[in-house]
mmCIF file of the N, C-alpha and C atoms, coordinates in Angstrom:
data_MODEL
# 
_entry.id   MODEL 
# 
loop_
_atom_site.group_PDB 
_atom_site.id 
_atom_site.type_symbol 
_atom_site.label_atom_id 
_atom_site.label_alt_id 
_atom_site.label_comp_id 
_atom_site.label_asym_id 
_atom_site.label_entity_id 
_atom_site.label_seq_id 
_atom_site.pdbx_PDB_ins_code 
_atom_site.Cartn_x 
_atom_site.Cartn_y 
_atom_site.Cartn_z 
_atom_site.occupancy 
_atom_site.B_iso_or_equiv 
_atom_site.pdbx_formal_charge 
_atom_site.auth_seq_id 
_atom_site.auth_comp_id 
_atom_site.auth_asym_id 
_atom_site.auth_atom_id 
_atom_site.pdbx_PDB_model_num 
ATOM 1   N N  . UNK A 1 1  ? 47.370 132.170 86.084  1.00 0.00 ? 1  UNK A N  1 
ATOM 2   C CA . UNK A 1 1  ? 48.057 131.660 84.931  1.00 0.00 ? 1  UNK A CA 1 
ATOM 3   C C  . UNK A 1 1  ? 49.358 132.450 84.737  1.00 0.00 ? 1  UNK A C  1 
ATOM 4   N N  . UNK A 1 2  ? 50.338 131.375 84.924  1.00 0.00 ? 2  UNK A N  1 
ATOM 5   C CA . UNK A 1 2  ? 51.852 132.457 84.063  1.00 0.00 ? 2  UNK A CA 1 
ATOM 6   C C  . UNK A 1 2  ? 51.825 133.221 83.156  1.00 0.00 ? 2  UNK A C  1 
ATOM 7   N N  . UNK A 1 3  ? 52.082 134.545 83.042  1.00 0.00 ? 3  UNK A N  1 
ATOM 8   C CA . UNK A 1 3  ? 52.414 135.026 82.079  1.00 0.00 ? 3  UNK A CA 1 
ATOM 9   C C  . UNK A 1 3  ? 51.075 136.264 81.681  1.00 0.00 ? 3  UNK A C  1 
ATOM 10  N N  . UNK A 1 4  ? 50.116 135.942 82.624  1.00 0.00 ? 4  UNK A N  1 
ATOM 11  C CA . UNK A 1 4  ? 49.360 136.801 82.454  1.00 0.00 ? 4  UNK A CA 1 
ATOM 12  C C  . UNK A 1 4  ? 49.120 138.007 83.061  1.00 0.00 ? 4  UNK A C  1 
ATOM 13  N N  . UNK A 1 5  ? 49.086 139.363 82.681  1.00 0.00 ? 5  UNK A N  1 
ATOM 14  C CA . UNK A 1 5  ? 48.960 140.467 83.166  1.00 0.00 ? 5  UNK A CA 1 
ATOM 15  C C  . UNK A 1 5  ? 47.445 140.697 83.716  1.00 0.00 ? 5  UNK A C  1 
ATOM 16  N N  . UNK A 1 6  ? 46.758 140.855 85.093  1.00 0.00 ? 6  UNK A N  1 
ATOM 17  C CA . UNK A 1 6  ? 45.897 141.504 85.814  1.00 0.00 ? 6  UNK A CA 1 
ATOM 18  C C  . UNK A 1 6  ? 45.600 143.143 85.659  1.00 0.00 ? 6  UNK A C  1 
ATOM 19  N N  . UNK A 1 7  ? 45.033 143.678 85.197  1.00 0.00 ? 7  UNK A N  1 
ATOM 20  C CA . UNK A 1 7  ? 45.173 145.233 85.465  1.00 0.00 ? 7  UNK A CA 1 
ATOM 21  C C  . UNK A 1 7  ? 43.745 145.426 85.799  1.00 0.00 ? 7  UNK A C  1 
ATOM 22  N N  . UNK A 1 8  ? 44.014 146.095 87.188  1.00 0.00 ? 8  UNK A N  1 
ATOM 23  C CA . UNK A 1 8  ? 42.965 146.744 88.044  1.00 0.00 ? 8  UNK A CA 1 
ATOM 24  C C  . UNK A 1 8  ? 42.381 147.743 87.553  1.00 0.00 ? 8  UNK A C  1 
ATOM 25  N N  . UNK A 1 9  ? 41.022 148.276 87.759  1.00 0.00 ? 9  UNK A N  1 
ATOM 26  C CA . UNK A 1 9  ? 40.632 149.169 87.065  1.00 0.00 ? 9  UNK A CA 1 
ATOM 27  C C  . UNK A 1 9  ? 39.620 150.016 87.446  1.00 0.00 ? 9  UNK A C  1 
ATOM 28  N N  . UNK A 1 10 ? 39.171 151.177 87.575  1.00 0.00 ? 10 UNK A N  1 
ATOM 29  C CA . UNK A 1 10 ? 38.316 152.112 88.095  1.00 0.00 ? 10 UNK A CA 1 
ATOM 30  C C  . UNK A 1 10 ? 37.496 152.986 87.181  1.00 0.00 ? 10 UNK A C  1 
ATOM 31  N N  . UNK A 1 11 ? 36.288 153.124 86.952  1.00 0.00 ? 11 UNK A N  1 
ATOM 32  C CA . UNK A 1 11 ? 35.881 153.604 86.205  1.00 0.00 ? 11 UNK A CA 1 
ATOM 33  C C  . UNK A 1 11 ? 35.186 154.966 86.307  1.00 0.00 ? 11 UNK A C  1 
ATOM 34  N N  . UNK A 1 12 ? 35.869 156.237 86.223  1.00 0.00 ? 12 UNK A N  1 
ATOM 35  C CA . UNK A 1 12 ? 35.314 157.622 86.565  1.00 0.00 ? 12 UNK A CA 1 
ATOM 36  C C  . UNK A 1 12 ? 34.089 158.410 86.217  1.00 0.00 ? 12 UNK A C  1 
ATOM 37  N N  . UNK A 1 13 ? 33.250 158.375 86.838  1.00 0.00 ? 13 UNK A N  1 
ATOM 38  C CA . UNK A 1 13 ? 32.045 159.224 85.870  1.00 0.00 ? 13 UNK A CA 1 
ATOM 39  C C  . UNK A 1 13 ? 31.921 160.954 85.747  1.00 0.00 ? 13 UNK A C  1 
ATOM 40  N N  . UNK A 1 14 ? 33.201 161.226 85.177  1.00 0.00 ? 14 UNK A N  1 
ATOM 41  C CA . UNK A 1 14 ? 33.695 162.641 85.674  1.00 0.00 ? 14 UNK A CA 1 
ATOM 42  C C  . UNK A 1 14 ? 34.013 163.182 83.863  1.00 0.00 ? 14 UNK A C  1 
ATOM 43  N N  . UNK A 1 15 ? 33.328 164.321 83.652  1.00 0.00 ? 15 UNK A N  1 
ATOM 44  C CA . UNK A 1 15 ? 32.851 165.185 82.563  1.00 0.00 ? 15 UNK A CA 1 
ATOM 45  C C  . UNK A 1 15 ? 34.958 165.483 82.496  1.00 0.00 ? 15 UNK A C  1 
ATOM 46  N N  . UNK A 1 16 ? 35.266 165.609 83.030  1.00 0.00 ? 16 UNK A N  1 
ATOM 47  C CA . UNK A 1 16 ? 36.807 166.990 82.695  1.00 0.00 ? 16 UNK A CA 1 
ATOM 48  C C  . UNK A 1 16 ? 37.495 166.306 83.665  1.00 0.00 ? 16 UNK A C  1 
ATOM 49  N N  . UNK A 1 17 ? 38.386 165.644 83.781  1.00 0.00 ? 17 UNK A N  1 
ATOM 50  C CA . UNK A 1 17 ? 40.252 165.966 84.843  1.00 0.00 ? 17 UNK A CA 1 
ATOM 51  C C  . UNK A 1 17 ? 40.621 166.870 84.869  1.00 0.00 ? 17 UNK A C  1 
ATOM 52  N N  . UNK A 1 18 ? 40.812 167.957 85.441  1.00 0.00 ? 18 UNK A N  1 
ATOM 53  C CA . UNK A 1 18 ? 42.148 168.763 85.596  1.00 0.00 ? 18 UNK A CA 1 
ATOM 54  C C  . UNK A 1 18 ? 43.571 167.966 85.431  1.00 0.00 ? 18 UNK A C  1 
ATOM 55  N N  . UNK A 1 19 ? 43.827 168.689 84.926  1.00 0.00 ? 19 UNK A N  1 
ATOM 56  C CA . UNK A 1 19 ? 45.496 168.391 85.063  1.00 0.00 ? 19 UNK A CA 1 
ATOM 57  C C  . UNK A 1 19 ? 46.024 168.548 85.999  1.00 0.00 ? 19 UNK A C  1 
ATOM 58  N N  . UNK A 1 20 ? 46.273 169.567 86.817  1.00 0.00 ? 20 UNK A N  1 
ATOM 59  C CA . UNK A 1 20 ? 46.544 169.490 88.128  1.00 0.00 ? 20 UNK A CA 1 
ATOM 60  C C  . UNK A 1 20 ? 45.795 167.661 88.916  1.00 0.00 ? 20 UNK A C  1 
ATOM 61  N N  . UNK A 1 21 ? 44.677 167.605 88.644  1.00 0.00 ? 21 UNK A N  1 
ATOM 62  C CA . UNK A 1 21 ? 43.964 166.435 89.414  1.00 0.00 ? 21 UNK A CA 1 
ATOM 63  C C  . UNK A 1 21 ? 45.039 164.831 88.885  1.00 0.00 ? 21 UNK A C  1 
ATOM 64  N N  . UNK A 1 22 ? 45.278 165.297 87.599  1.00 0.00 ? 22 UNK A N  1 
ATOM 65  C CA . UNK A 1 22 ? 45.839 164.179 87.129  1.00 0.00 ? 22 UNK A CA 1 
ATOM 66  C C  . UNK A 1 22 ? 47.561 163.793 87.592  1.00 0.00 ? 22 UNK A C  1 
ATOM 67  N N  . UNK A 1 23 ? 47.998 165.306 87.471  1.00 0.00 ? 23 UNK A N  1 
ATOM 68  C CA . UNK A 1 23 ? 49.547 165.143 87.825  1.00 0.00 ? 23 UNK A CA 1 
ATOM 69  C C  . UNK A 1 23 ? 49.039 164.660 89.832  1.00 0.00 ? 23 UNK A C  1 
ATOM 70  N N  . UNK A 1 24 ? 48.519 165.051 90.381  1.00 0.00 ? 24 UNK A N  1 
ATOM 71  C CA . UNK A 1 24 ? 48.237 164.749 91.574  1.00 0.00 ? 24 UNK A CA 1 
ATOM 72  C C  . UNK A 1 24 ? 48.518 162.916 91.784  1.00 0.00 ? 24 UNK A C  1 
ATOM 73  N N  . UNK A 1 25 ? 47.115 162.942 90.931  1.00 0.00 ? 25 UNK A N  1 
ATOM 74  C CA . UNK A 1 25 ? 47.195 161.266 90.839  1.00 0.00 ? 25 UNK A CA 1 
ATOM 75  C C  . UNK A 1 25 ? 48.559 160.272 90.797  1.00 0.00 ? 25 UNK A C  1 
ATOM 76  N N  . UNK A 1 26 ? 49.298 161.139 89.581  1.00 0.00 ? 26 UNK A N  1 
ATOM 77  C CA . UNK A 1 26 ? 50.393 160.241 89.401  1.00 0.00 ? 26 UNK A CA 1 
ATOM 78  C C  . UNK A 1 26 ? 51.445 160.581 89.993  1.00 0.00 ? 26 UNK A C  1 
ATOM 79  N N  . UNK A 1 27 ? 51.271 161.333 91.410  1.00 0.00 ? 27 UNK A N  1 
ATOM 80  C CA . UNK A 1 27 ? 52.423 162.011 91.902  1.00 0.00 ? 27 UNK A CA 1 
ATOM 81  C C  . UNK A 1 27 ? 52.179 160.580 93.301  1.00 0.00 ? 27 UNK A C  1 
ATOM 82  N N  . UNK A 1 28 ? 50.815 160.536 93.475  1.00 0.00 ? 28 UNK A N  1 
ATOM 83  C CA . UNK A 1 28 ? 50.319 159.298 94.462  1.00 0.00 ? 28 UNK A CA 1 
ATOM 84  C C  . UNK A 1 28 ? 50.670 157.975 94.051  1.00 0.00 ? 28 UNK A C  1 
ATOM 85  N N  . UNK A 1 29 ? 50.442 157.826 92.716  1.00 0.00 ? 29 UNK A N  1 
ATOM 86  C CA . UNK A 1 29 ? 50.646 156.145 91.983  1.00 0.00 ? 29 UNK A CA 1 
ATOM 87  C C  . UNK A 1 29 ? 50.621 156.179 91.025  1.00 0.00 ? 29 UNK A C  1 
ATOM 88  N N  . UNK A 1 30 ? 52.691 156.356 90.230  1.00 0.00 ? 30 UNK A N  1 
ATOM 89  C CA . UNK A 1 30 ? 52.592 156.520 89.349  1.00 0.00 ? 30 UNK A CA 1 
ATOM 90  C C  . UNK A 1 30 ? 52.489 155.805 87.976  1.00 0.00 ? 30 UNK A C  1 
ATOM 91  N N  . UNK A 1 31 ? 52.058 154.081 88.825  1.00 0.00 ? 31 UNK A N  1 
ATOM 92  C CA . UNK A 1 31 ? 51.490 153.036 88.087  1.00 0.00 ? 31 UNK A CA 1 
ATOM 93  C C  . UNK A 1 31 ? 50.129 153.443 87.380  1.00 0.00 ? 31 UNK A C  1 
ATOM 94  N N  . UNK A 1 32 ? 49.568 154.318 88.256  1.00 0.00 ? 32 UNK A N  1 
ATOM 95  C CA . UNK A 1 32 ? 48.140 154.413 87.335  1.00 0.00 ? 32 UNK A CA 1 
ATOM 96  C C  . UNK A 1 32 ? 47.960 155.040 85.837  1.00 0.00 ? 32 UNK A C  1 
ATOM 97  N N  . UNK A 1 33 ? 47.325 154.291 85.246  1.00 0.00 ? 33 UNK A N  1 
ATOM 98  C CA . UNK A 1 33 ? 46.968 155.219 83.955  1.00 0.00 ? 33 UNK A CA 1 
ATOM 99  C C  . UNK A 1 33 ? 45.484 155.780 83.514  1.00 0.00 ? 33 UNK A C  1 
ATOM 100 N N  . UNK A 1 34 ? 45.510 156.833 83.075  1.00 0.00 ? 34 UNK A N  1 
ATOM 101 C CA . UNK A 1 34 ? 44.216 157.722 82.760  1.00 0.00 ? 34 UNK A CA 1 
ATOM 102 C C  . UNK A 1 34 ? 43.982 157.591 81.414  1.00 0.00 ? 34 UNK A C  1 
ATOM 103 N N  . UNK A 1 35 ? 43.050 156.784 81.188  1.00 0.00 ? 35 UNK A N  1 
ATOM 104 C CA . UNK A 1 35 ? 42.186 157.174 79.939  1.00 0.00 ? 35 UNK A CA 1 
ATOM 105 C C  . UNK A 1 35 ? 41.181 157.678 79.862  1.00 0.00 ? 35 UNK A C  1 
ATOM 106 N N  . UNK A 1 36 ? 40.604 158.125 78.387  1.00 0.00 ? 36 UNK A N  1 
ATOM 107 C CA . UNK A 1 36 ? 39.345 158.961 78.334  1.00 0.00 ? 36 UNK A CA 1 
ATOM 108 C C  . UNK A 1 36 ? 38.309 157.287 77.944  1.00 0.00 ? 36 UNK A C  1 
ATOM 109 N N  . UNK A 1 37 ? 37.063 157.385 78.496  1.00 0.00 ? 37 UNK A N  1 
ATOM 110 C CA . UNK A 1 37 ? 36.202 156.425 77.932  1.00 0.00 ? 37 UNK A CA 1 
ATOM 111 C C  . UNK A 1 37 ? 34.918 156.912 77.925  1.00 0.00 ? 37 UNK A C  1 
ATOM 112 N N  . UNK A 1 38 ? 33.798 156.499 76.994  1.00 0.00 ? 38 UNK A N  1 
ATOM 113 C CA . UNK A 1 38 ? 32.773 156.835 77.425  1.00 0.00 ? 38 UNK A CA 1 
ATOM 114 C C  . UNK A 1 38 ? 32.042 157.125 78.818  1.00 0.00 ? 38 UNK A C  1 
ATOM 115 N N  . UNK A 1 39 ? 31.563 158.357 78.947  1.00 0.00 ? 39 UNK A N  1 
ATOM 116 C CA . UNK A 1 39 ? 31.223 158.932 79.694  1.00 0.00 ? 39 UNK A CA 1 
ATOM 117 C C  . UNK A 1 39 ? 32.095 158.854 80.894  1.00 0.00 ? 39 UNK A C  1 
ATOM 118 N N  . UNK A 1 40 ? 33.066 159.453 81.143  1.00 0.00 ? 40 UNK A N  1 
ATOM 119 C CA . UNK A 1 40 ? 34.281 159.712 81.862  1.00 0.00 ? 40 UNK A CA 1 
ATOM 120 C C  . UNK A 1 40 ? 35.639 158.790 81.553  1.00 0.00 ? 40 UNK A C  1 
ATOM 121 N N  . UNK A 1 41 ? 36.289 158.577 82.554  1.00 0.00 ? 41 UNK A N  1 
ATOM 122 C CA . UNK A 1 41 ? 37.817 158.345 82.570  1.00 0.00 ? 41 UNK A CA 1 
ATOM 123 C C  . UNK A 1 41 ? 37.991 156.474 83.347  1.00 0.00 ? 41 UNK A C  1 
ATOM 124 N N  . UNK A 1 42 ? 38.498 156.209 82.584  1.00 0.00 ? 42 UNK A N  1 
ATOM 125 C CA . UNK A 1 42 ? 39.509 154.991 83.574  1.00 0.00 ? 42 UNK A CA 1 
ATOM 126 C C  . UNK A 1 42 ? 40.906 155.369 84.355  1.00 0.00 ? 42 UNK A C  1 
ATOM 127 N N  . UNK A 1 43 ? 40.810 154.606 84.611  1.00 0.00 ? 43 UNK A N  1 
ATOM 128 C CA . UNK A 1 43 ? 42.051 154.538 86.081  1.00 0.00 ? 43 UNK A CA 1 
ATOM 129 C C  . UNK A 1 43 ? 42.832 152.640 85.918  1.00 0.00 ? 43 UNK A C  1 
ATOM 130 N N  . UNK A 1 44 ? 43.523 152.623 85.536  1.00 0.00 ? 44 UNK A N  1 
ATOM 131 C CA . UNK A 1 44 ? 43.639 151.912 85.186  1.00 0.00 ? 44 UNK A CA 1 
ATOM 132 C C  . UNK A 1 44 ? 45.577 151.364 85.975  1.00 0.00 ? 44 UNK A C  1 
ATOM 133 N N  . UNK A 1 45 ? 45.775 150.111 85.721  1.00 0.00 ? 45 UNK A N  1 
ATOM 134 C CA . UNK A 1 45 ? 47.199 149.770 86.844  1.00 0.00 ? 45 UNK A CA 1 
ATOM 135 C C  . UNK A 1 45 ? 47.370 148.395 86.608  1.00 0.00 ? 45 UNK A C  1 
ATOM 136 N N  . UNK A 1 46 ? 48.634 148.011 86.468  1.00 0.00 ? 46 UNK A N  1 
ATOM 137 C CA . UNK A 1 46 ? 49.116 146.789 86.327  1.00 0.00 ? 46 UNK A CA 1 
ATOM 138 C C  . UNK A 1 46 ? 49.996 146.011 87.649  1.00 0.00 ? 46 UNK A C  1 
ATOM 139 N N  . UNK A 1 47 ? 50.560 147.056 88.572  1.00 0.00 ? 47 UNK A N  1 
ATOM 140 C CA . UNK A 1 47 ? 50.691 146.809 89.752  1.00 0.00 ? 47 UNK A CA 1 
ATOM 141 C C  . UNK A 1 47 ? 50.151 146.996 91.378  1.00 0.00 ? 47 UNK A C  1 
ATOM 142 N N  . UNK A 1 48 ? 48.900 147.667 90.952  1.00 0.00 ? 48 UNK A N  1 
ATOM 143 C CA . UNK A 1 48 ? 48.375 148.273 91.983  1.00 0.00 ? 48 UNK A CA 1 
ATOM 144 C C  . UNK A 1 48 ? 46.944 147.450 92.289  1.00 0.00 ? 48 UNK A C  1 
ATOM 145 N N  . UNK A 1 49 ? 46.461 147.862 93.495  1.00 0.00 ? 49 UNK A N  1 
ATOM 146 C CA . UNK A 1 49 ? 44.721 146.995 93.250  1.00 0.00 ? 49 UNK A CA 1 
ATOM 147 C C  . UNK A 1 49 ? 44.088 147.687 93.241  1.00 0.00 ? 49 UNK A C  1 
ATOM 148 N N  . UNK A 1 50 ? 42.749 147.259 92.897  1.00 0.00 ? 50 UNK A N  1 
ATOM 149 C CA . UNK A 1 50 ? 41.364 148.047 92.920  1.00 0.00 ? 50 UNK A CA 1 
ATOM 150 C C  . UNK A 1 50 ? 41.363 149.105 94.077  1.00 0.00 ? 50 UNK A C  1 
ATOM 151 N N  . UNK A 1 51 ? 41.639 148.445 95.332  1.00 0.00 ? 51 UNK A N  1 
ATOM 152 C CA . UNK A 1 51 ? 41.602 149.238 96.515  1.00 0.00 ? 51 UNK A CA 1 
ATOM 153 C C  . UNK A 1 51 ? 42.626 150.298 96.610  1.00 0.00 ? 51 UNK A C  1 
ATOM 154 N N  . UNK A 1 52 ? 43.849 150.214 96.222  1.00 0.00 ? 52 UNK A N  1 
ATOM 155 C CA . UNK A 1 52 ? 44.855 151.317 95.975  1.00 0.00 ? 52 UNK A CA 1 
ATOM 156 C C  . UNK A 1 52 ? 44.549 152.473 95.100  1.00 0.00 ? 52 UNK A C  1 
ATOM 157 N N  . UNK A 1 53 ? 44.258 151.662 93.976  1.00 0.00 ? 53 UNK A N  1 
ATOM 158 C CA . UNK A 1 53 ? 43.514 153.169 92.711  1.00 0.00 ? 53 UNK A CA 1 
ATOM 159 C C  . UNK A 1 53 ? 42.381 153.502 93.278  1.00 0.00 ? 53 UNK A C  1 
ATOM 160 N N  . UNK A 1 54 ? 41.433 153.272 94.427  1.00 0.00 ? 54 UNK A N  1 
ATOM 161 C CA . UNK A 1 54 ? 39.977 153.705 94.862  1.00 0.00 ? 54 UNK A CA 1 
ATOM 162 C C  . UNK A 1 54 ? 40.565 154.554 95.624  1.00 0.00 ? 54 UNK A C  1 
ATOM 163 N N  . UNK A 1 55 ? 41.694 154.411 96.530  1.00 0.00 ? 55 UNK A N  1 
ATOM 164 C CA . UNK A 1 55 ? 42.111 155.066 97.637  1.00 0.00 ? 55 UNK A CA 1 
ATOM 165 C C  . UNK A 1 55 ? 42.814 156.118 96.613  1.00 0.00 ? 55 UNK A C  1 
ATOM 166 N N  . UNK A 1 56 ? 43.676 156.116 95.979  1.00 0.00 ? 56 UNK A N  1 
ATOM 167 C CA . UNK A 1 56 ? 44.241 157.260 95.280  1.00 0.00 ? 56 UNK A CA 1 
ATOM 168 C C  . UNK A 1 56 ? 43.568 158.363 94.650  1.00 0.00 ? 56 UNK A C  1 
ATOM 169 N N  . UNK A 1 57 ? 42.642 157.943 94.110  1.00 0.00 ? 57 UNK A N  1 
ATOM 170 C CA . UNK A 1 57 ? 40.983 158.593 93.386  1.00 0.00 ? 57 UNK A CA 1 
ATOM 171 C C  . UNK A 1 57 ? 40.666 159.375 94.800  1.00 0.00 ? 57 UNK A C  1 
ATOM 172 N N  . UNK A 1 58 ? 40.368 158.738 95.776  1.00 0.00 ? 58 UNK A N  1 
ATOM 173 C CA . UNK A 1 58 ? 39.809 159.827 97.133  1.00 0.00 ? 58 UNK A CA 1 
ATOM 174 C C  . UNK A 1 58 ? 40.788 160.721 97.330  1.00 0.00 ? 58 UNK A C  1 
ATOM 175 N N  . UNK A 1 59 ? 41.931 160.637 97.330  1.00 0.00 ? 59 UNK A N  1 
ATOM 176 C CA . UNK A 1 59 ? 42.964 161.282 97.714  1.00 0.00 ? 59 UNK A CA 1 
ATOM 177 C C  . UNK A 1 59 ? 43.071 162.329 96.854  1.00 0.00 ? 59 UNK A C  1 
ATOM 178 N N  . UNK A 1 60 ? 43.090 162.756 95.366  1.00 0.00 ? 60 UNK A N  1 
ATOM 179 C CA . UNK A 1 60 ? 42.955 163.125 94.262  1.00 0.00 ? 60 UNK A CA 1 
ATOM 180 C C  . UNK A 1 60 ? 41.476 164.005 95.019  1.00 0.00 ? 60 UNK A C  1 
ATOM 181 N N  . UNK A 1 61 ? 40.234 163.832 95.034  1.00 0.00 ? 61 UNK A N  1 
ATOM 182 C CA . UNK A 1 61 ? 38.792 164.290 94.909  1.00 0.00 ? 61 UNK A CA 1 
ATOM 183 C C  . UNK A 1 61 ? 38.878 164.994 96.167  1.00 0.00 ? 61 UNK A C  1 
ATOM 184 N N  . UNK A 1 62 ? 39.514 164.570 97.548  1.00 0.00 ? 62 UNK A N  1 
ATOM 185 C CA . UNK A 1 62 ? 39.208 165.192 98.417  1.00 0.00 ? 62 UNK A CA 1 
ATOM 186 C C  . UNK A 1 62 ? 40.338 166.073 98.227  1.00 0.00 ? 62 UNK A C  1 
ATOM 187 N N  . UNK A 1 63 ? 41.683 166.191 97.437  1.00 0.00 ? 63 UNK A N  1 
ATOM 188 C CA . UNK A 1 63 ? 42.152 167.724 97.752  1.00 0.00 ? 63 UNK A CA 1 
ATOM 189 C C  . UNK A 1 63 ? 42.028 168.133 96.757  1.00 0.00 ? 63 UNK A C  1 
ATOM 190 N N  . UNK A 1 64 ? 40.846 168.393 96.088  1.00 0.00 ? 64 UNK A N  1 
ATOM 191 C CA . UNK A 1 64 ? 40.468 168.746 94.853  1.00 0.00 ? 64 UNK A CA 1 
ATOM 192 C C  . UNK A 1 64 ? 39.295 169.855 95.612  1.00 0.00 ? 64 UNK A C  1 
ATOM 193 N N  . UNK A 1 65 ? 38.771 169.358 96.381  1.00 0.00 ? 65 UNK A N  1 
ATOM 194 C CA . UNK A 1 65 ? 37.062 169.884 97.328  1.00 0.00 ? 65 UNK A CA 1 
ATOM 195 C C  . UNK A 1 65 ? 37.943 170.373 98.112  1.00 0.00 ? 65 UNK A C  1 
ATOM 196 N N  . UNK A 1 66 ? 38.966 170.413 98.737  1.00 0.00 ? 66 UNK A N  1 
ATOM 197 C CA . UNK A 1 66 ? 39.826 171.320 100.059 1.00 0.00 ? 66 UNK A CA 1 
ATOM 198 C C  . UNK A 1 66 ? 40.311 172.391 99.209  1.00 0.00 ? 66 UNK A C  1 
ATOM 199 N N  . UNK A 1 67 ? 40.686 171.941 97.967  1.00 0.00 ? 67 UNK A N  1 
ATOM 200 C CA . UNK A 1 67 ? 41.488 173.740 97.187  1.00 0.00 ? 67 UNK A CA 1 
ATOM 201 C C  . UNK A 1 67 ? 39.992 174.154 96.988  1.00 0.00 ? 67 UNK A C  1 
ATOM 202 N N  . UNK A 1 68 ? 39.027 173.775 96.492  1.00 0.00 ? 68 UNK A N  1 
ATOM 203 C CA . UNK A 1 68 ? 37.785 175.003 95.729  1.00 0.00 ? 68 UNK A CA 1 
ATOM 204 C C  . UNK A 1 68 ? 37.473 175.790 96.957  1.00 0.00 ? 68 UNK A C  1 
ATOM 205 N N  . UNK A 1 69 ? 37.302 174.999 98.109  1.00 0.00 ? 69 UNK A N  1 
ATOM 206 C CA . UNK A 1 69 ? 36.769 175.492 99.610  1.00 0.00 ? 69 UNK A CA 1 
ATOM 207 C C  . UNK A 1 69 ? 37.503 176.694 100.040 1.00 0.00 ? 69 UNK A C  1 
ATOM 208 N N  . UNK A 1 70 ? 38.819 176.220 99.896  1.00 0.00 ? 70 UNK A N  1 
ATOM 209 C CA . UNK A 1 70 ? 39.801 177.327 100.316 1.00 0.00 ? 70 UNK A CA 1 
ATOM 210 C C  . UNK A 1 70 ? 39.818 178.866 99.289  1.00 0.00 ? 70 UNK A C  1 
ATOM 211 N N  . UNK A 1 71 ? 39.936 178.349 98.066  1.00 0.00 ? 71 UNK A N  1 
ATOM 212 C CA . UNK A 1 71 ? 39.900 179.430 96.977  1.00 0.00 ? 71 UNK A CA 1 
ATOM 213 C C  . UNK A 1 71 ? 37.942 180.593 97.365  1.00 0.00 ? 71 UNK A C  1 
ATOM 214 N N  . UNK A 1 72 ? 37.304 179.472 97.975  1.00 0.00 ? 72 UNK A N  1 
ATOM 215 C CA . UNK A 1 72 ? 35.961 180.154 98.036  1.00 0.00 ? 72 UNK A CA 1 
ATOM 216 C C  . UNK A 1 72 ? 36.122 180.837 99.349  1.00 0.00 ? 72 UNK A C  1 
ATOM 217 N N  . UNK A 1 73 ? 36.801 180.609 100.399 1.00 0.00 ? 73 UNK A N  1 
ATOM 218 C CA . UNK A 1 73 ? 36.875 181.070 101.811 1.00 0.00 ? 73 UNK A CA 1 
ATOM 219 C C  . UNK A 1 73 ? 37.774 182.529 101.602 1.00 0.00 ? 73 UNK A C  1 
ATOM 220 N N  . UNK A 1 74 ? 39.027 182.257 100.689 1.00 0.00 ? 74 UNK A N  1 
ATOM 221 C CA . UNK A 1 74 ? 39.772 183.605 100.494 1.00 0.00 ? 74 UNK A CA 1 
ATOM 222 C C  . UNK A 1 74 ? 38.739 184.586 99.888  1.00 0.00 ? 74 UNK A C  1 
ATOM 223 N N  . UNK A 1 75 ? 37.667 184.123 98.689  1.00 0.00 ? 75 UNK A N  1 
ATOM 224 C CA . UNK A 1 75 ? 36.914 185.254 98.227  1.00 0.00 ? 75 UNK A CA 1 
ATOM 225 C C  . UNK A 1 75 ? 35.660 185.934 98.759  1.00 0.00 ? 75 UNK A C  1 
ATOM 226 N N  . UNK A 1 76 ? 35.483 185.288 99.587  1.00 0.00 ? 76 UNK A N  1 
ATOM 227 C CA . UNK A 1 76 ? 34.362 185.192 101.034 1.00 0.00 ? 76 UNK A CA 1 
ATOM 228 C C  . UNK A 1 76 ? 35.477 186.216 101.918 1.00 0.00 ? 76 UNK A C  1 
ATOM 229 N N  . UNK A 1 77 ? 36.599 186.087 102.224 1.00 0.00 ? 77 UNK A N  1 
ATOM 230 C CA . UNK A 1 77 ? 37.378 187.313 103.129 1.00 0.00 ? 77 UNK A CA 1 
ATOM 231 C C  . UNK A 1 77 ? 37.965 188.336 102.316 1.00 0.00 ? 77 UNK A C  1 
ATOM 232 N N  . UNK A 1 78 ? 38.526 188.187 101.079 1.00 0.00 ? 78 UNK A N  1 
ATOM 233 C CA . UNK A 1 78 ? 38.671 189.470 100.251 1.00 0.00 ? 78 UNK A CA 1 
ATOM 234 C C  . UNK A 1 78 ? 37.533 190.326 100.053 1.00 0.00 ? 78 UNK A C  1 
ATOM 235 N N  . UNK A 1 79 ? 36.133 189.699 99.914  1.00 0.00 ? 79 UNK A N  1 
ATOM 236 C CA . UNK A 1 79 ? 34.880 190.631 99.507  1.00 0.00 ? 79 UNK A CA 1 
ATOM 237 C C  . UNK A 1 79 ? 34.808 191.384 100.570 1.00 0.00 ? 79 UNK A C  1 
ATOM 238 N N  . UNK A 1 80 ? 34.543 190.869 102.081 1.00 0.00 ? 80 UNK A N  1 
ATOM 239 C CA . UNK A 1 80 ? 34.647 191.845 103.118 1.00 0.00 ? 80 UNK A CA 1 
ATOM 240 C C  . UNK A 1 80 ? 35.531 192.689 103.940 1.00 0.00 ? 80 UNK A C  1 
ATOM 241 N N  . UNK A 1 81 ? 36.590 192.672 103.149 1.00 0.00 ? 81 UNK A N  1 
ATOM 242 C CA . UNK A 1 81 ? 37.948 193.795 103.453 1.00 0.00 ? 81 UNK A CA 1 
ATOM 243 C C  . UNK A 1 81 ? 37.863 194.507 102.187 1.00 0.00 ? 81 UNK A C  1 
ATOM 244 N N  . UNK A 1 82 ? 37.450 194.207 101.819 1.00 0.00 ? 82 UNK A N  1 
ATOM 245 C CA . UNK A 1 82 ? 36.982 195.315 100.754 1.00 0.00 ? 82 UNK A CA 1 
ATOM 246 C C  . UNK A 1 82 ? 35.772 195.756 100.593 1.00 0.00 ? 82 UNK A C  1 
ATOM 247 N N  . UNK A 1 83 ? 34.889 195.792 101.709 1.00 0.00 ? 83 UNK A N  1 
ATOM 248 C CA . UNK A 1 83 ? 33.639 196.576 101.627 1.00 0.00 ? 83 UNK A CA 1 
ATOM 249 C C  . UNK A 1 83 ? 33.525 197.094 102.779 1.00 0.00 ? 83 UNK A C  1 
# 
């Protein structure tokens, strides 16, 4: 129908965003929008699709799990140069 706006939408079941996680997001697609909703966050887009905001969300989660890994690997090699 003319005139009508589609907005794609993703629904997060995630307690907290980081901010960092969020500026991430919108550094990937900065169509998306973050709201708070019961029991986590939307993801939300007026030019993007379902499959773009799913793919951006992975992109977001997996270098989210590569920084904790890394931050845990430096304190895993600082503990043993220092003992």
């Amino acid at each position: 129908m003319q005139g009508e706006v589609r907005v794609a939408e993703i629904r997060v079941d995630i307690i907290d965003l980081p901010e960092m996680a969020q500026h991430r997001l919108a550094t990937i697609d900065p169509s998306i929008a973050i709201e708070r909703v019961d029991g986590g966050f939307a993801l939300r887009s007026e030019t993007s699709t379902h499959e773009r905001i799913g793919d951006a969300w992975l992109c977001v989660m997996t270098n989210e799990r590569l920084l904790q890994a890394t931050a845990e690997a430096r304190r895993i090699v600082l503990a043993e140069l220092l003992s």
